[in-house]
ChimeraX commands (.cxc) that place a marker at each C-alpha (Angstrom):
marker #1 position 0.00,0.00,0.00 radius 0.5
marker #1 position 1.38,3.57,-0.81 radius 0.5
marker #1 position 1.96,6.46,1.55 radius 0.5
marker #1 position -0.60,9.29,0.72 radius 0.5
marker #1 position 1.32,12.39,0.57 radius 0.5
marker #1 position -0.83,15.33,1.74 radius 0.5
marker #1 position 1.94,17.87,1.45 radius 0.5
marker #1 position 1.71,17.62,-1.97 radius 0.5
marker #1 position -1.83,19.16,-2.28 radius 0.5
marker #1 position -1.04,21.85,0.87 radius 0.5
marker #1 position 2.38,22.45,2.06 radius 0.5
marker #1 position 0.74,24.29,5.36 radius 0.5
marker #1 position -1.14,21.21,6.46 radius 0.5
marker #1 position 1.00,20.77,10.06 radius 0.5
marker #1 position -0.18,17.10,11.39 radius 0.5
marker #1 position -3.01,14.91,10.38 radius 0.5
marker #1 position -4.25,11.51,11.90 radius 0.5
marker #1 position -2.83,8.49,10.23 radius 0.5
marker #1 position -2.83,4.29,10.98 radius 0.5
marker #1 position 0.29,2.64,11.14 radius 0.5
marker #1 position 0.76,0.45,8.44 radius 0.5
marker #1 position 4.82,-0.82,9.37 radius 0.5
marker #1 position 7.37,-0.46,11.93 radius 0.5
marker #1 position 10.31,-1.62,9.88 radius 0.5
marker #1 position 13.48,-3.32,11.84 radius 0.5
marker #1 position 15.62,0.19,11.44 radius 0.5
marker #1 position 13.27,2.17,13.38 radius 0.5
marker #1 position 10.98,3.28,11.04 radius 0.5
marker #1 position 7.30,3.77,10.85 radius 0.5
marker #1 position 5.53,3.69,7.79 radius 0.5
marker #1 position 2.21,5.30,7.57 radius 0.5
marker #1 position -0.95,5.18,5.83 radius 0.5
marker #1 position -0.99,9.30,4.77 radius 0.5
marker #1 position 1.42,11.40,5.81 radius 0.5
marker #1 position 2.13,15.68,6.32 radius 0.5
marker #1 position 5.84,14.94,6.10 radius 0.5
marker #1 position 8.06,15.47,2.89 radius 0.5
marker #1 position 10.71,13.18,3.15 radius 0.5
marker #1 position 14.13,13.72,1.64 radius 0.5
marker #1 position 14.38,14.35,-1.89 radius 0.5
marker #1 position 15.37,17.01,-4.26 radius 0.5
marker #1 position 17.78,18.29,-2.13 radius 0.5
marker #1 position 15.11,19.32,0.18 radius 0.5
marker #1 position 15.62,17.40,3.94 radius 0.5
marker #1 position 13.37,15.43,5.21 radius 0.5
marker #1 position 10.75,16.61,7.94 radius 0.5
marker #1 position 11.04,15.91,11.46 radius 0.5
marker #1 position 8.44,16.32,14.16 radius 0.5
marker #1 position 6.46,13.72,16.16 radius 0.5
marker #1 position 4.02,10.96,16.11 radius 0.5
marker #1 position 1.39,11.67,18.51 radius 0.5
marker #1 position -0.18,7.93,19.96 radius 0.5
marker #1 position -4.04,7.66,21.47 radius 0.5
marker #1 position -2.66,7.76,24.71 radius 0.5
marker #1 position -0.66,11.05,24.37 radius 0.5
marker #1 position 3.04,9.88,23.82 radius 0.5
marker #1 position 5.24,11.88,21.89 radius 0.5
marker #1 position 7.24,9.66,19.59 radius 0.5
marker #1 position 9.97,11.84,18.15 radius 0.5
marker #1 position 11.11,11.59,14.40 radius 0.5
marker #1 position 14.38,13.03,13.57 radius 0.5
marker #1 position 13.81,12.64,9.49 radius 0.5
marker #1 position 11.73,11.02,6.82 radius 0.5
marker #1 position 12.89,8.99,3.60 radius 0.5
marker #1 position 10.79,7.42,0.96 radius 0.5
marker #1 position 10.98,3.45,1.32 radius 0.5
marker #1 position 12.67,1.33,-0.81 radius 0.5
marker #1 position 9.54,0.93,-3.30 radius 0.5
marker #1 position 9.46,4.53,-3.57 radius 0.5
marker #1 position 5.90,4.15,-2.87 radius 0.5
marker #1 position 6.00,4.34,0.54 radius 0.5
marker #1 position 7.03,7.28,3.66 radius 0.5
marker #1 position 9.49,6.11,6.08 radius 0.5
marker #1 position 9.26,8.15,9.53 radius 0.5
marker #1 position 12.83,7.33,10.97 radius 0.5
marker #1 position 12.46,7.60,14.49 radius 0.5
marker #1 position 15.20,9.04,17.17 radius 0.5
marker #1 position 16.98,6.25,18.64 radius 0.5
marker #1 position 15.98,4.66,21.98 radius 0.5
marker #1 position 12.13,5.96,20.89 radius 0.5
marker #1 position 9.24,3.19,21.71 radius 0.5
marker #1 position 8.12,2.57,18.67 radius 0.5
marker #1 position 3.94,2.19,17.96 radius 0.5
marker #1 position 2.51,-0.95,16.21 radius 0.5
marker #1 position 0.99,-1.35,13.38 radius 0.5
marker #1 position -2.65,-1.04,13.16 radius 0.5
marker #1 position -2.39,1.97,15.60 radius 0.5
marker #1 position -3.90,5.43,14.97 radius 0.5
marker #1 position -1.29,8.26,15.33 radius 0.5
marker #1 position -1.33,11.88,14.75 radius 0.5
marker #1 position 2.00,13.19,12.89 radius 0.5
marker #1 position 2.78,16.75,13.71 radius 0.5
marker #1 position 5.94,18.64,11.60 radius 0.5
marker #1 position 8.06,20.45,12.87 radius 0.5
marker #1 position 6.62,23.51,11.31 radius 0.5
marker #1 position 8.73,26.33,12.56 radius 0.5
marker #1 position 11.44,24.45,10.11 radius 0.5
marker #1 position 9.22,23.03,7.47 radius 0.5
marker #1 position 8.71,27.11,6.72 radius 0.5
marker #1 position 12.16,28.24,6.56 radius 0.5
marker #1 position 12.60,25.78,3.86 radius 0.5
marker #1 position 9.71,26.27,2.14 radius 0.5
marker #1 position 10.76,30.07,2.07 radius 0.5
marker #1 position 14.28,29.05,0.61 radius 0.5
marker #1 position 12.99,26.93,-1.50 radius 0.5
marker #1 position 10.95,28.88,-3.51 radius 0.5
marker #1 position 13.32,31.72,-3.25 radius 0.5
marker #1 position 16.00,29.14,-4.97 radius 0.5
marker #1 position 13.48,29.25,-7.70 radius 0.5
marker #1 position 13.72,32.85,-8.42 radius 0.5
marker #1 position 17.83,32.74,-8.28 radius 0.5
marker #1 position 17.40,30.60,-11.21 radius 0.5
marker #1 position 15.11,33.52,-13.34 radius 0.5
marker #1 position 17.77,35.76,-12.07 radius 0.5
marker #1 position 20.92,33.38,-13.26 radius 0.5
marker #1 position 18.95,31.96,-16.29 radius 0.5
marker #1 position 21.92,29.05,-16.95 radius 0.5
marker #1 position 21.59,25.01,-17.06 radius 0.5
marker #1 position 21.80,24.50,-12.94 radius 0.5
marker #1 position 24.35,21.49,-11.75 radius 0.5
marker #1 position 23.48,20.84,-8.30 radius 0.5
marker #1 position 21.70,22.60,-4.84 radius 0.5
marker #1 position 20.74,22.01,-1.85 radius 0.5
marker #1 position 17.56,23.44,0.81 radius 0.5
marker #1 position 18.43,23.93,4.07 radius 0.5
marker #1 position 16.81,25.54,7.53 radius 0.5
marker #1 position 16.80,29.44,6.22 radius 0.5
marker #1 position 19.93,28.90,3.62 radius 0.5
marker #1 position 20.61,26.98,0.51 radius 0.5
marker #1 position 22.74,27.13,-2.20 radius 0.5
marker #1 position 22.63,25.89,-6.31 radius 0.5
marker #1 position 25.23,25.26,-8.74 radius 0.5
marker #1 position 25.26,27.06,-12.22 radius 0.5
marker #1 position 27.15,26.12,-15.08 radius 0.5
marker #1 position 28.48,29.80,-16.09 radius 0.5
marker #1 position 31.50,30.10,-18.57 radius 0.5
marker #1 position 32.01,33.63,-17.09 radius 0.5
marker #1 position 33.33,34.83,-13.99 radius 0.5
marker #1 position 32.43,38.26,-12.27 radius 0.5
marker #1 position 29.31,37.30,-10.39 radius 0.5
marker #1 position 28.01,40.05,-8.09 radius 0.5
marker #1 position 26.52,39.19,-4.89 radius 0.5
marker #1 position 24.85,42.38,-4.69 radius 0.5
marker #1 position 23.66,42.62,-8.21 radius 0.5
marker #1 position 22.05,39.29,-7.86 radius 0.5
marker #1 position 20.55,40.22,-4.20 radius 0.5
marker #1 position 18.92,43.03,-5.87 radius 0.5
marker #1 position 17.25,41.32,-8.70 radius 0.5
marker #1 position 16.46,38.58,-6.73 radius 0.5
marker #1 position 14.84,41.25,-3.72 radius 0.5
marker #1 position 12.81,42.71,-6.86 radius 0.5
marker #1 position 11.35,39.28,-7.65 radius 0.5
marker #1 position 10.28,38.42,-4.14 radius 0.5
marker #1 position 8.83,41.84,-4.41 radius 0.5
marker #1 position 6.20,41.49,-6.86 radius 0.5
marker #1 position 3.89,39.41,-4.57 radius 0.5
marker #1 position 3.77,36.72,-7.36 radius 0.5
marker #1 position 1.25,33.30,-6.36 radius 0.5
marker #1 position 2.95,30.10,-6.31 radius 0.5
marker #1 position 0.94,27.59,-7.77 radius 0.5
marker #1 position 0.84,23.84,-8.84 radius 0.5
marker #1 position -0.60,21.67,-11.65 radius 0.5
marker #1 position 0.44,18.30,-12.78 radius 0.5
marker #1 position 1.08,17.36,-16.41 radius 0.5
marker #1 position 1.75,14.00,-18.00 radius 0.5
marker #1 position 4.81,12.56,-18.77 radius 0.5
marker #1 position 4.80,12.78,-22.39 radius 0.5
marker #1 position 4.16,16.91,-21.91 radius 0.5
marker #1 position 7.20,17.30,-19.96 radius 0.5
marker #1 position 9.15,14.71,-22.78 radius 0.5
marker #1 position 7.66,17.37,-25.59 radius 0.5
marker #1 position 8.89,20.68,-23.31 radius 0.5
marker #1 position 12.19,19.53,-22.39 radius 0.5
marker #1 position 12.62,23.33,-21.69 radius 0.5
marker #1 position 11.20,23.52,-18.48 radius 0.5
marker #1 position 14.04,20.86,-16.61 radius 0.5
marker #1 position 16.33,23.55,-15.31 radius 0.5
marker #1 position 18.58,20.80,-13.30 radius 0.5
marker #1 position 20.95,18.67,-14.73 radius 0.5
marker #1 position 22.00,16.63,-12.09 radius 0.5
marker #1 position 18.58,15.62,-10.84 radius 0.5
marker #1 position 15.40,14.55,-13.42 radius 0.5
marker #1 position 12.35,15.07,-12.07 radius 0.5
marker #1 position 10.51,12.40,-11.24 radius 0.5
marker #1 position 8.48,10.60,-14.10 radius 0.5
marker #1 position 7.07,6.86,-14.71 radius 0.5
marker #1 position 3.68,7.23,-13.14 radius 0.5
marker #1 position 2.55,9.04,-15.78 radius 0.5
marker #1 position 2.23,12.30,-14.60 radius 0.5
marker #1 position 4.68,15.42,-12.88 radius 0.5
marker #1 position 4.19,18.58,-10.68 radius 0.5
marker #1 position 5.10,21.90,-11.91 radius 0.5
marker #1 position 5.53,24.23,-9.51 radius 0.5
marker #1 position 4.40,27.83,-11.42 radius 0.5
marker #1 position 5.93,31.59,-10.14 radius 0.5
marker #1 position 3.24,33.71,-11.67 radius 0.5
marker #1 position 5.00,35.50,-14.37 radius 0.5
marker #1 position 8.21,34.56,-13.18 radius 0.5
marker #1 position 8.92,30.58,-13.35 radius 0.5
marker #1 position 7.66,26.92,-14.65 radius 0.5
marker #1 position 9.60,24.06,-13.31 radius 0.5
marker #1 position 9.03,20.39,-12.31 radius 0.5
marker #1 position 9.40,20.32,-8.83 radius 0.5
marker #1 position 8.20,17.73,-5.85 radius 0.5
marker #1 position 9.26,20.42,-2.93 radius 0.5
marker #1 position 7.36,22.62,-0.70 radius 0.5
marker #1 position 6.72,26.58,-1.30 radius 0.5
marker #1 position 5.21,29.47,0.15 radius 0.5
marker #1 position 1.69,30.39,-1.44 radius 0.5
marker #1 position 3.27,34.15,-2.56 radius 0.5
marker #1 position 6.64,35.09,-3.21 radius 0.5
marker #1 position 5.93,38.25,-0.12 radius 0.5
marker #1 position 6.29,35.38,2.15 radius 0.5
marker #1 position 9.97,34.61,1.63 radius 0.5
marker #1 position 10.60,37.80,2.66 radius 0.5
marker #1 position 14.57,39.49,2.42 radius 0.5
marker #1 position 16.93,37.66,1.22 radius 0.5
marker #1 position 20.80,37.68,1.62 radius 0.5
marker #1 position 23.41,36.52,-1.32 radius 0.5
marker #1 position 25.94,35.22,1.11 radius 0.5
marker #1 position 28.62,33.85,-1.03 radius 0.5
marker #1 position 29.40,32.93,-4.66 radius 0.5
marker #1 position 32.59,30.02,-5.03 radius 0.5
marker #1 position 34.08,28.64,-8.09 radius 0.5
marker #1 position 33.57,24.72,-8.14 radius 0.5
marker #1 position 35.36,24.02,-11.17 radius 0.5
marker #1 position 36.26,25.89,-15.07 radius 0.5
marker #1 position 32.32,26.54,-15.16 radius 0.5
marker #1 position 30.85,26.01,-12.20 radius 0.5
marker #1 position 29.69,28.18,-9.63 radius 0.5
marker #1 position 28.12,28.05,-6.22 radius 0.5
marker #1 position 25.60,30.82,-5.23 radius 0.5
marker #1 position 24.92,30.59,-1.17 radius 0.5
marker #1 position 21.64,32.63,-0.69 radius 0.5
marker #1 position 20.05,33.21,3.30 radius 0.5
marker #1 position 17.04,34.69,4.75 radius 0.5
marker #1 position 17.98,38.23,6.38 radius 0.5
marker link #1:1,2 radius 0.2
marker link #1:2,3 radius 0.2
marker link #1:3,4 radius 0.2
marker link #1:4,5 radius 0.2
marker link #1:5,6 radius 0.2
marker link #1:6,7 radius 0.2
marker link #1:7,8 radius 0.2
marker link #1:8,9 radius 0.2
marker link #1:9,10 radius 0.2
marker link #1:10,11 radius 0.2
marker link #1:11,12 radius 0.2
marker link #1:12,13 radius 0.2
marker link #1:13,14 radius 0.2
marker link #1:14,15 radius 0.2
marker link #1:15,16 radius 0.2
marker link #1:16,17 radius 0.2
marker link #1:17,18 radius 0.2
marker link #1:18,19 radius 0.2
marker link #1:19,20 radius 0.2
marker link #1:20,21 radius 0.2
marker link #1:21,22 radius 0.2
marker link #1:22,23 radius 0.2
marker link #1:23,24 radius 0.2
marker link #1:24,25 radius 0.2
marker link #1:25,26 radius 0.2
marker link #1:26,27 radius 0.2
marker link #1:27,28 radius 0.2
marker link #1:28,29 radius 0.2
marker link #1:29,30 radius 0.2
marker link #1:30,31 radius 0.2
marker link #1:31,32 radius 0.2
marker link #1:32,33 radius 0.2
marker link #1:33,34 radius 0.2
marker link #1:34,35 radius 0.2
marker link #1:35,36 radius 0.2
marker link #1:36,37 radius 0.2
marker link #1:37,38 radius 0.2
marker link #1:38,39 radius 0.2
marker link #1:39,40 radius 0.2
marker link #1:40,41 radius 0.2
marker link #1:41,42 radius 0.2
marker link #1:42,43 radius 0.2
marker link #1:43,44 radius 0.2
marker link #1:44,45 radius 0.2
marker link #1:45,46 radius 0.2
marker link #1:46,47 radius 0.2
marker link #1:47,48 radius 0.2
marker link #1:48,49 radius 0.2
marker link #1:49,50 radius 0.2
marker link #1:50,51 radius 0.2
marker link #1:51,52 radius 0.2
marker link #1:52,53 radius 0.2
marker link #1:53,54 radius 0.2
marker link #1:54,55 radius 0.2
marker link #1:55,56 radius 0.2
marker link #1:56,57 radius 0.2
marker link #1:57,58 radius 0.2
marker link #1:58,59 radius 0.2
marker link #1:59,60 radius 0.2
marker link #1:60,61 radius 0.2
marker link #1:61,62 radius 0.2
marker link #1:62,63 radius 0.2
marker link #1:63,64 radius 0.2
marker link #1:64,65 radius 0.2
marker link #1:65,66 radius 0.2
marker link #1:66,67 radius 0.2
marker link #1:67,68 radius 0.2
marker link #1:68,69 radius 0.2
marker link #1:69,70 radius 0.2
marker link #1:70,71 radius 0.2
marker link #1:71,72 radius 0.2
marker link #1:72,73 radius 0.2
marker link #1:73,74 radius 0.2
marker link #1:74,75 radius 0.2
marker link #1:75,76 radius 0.2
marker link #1:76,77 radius 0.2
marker link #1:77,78 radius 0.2
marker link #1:78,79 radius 0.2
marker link #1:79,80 radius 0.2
marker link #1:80,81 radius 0.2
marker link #1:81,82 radius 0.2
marker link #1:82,83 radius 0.2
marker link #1:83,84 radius 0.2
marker link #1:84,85 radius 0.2
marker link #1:85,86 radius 0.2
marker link #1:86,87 radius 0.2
marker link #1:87,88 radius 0.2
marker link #1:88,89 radius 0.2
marker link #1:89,90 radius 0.2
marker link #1:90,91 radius 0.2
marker link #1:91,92 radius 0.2
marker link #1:92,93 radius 0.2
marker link #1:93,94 radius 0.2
marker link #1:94,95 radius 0.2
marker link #1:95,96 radius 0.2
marker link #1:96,97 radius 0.2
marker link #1:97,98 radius 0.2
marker link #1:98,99 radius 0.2
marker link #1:99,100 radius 0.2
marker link #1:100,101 radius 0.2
marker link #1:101,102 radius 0.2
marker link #1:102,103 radius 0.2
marker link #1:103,104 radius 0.2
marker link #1:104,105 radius 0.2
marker link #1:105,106 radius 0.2
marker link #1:106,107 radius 0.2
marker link #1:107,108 radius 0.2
marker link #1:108,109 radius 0.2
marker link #1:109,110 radius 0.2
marker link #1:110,111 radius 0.2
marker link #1:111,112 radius 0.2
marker link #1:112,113 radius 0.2
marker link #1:113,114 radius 0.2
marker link #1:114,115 radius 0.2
marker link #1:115,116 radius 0.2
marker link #1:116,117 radius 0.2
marker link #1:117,118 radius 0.2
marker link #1:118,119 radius 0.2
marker link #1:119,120 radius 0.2
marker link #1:120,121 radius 0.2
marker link #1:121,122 radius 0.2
marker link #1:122,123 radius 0.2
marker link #1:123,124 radius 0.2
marker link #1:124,125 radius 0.2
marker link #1:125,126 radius 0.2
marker link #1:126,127 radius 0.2
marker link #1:127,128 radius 0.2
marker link #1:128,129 radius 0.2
marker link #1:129,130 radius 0.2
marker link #1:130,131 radius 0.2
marker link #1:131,132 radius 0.2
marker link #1:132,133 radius 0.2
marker link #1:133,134 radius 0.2
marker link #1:134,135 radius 0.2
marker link #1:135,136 radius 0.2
marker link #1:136,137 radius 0.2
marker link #1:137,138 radius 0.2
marker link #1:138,139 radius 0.2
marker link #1:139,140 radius 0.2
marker link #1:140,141 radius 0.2
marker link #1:141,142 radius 0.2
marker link #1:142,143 radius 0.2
marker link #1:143,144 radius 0.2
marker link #1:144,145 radius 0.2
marker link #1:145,146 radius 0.2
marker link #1:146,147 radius 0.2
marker link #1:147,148 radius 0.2
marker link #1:148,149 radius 0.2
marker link #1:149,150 radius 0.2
marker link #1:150,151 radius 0.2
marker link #1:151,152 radius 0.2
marker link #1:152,153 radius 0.2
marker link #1:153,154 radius 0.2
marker link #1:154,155 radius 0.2
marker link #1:155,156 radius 0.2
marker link #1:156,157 radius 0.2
marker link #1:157,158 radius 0.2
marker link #1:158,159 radius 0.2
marker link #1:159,160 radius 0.2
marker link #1:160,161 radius 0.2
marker link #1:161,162 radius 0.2
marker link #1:162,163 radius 0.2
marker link #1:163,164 radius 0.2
marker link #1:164,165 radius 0.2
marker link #1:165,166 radius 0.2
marker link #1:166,167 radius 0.2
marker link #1:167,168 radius 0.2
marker link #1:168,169 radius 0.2
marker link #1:169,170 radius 0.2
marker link #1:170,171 radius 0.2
marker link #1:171,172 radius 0.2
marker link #1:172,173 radius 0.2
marker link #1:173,174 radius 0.2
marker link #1:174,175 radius 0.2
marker link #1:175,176 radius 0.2
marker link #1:176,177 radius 0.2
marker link #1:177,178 radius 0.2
marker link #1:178,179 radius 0.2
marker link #1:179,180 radius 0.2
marker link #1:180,181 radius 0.2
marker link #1:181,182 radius 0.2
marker link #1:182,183 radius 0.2
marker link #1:183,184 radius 0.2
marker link #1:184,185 radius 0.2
marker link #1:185,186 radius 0.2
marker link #1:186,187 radius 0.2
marker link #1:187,188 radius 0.2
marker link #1:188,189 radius 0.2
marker link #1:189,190 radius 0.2
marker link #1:190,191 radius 0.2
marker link #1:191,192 radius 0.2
marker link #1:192,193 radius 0.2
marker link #1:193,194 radius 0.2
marker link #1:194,195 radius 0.2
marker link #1:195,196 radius 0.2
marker link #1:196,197 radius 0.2
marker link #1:197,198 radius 0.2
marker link #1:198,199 radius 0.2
marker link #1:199,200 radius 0.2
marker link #1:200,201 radius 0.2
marker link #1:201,202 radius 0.2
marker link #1:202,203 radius 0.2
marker link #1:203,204 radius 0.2
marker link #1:204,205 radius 0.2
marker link #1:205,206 radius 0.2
marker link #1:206,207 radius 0.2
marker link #1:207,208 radius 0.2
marker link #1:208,209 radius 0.2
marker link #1:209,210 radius 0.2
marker link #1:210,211 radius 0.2
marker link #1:211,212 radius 0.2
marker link #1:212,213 radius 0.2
marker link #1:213,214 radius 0.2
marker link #1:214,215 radius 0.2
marker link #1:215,216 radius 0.2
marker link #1:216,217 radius 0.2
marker link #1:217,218 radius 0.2
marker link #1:218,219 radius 0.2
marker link #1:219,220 radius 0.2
marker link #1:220,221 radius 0.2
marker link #1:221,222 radius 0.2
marker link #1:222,223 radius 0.2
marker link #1:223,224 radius 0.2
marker link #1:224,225 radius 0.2
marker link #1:225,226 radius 0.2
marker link #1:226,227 radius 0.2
marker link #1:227,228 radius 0.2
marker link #1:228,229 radius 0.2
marker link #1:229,230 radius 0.2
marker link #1:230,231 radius 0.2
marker link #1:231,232 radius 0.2
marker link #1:232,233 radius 0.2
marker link #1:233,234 radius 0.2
marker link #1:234,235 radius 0.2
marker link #1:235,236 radius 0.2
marker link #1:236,237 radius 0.2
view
């Protein structure tokens, strides 16, 4: 049985009451549905807690799809008694963090409208991230780029979602901004996360509903990883 993933269809949904379907040798508790986004696209996974009938607190220090890909795997802290399966939980994020990186996030997708180049790598992290570009030139300036990038955030743009099929995405080759990691295809459809006037790109990440809610944000450093590649560290203020 797969894992419904609820933070797909609303990012701000904090906890929800799921059964326990697994509790797998390593700790880890598969559910039924599931708030959580576990690791993937260089986006962490959540932590929070699983909340039993009774009122324990079972904590979860990060979630990972299964090995089927089909399912959520909430990897409990060590030493944590572990629920059973067939019981009724209610998993709670860690929302406080979940929002930082949903704030980077979709700020990470406005760096790339501002540094319009084939991107090699990135990573999401609590407040900060960072992505790779493959630029031929030199001369980046980290307060050139925090400007544009300030003006985007600016212009209160929605973030929205739609799904297309496979075969669309195949035809608009276009729209896959990352070479290092594909987007996700082979169930016959894949989520584009739209910038309103701004950006189209598959995505499977969390965002903010409106670019105002990123709010200021800092170009901290830019490093040369190679002939072509550079490393653009952005922060919230």
């Amino acid at each position: 049985m797969a894992t419904a993933l609820l933070f797909r269809d609303d990012a701000y949904q904090t906890s929800c009451d799921a059964t326990v379907l697994e509790v797998n040798d390593r700790g880890g508790v598969i559910l039924d549905r599931t708030v959580f986004y576990p690791t993937g696209g260089g986006q962490p996974g959540d932590r929070g807690v699983l909340v039993t009938k009774d009122g324990r607190e079972i904590p979860i220090a990060t979630t990972v799809y299964g090995e089927d890909k089909a399912t959520v795997v909430h990897v409990a802290e060590p030493g944590a008694e572990l629920p059973r399966p067939g019981d009724v939980v209610s998993a709670r994020i860690d929302w406080d963090t979940r929002l930082k990186r949903m704030r980077i996030h979709t700020a990470l997708h406005l760096l790339t409208t501002v540094l319009p180049y084939p991107v090699t790598g990135g990573a999401v992290g609590e407040g900060e991230g960072r992505l790779d570009f493959d630029i031929p030139d030199a001369g980046l300036d980290k307060e050139a780029i925090a400007a544009e990038l300030a003006s985007r955030i600016a212009r209160n743009a929605p973030v929205t979602q739609r799904w297309i099929a496979d075969e669309e995405l195949l035809a608009n080759p276009g729209l896959v901004k990352t070479m290092s990691v594909k987007p996700p295809m082979g169930t016959g459809r894949v989520r584009l996360v739209e910038i309103e006037g701004l950006d189209l790109q598959p995505c499977g990440g969390t965002h903010v509903r409106n670019t105002s809610e990123i709010g200021a944000v800092l170009v901290t450093a830019i490093e040369k990883k190679g002939k072509i590649n550079r490393r653009v560290r952005i922060a919230l203020a």
